[in-house]
C-alpha positions in Angstrom: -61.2 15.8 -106.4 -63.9 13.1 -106.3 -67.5 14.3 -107.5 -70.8 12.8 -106.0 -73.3 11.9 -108.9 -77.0 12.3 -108.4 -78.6 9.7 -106.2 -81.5 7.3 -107.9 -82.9 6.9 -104.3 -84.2 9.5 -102.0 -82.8 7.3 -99.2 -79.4 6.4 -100.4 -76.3 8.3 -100.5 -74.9 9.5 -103.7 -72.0 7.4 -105.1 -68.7 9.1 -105.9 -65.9 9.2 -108.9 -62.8 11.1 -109.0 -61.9 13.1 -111.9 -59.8 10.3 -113.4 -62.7 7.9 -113.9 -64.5 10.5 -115.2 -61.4 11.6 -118.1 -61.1 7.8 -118.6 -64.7 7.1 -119.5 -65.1 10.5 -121.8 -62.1 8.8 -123.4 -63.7 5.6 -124.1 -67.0 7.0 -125.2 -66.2 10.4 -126.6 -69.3 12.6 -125.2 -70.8 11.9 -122.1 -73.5 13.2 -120.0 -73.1 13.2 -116.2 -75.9 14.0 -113.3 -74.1 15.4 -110.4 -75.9 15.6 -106.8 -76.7 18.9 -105.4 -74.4 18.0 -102.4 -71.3 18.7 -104.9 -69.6 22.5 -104.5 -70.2 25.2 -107.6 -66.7 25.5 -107.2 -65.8 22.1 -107.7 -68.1 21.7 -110.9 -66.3 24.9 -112.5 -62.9 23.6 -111.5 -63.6 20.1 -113.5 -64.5 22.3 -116.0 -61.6 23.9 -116.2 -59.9 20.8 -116.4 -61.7 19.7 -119.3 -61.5 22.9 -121.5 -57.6 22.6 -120.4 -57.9 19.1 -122.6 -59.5 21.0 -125.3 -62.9 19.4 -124.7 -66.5 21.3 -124.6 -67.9 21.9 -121.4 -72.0 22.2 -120.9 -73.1 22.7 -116.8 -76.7 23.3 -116.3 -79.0 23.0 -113.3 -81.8 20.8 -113.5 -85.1 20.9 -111.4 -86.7 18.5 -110.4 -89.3 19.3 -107.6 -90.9 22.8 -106.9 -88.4 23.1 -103.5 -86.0 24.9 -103.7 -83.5 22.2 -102.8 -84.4 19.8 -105.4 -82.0 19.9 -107.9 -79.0 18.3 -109.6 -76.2 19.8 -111.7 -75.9 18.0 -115.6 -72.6 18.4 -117.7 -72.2 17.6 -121.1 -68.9 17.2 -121.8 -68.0 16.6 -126.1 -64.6 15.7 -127.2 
């Protein structure tokens, strides 16, 4: 599964990581924050967090606004060892 974080540039395209760079780096630091573009499925989002729980790891999703359209948001996950 390969996740797009949230873009820093209105113009570019968001960059993506698969789930084992994500496991790898939440390994290495312990808790991490992510931003995840808009772009990415629900479904996918709840399915890494089933992957993580599976781990034994804490899960946080929330949507975060960033505009006043409706379309301008980005999903951010806590995820705590």
């Amino acid at each position: 599964m390969e996740l797009k974080f949230a873009r820093t540039d209105i113009d570019t395209k968001p960059k993506k990581a698969d789930i084992e760079k994500i496991e790898a780096s939440v390994e290495k630091e312990g808790n991490m924050i992510y931003y995840f573009d808009r772009d990415n499925s629900h479904k996918d989002l709840l399915s890494l967090q089933d992957y993580f729980e599976e781990k034994g790891k804490s899960f946080y999703m929330s949507e975060v606004k960033f505009g006043l359209s409706d379309n301008e948001y980005m999903y951010q996950v806590h995820i705590i060892k």
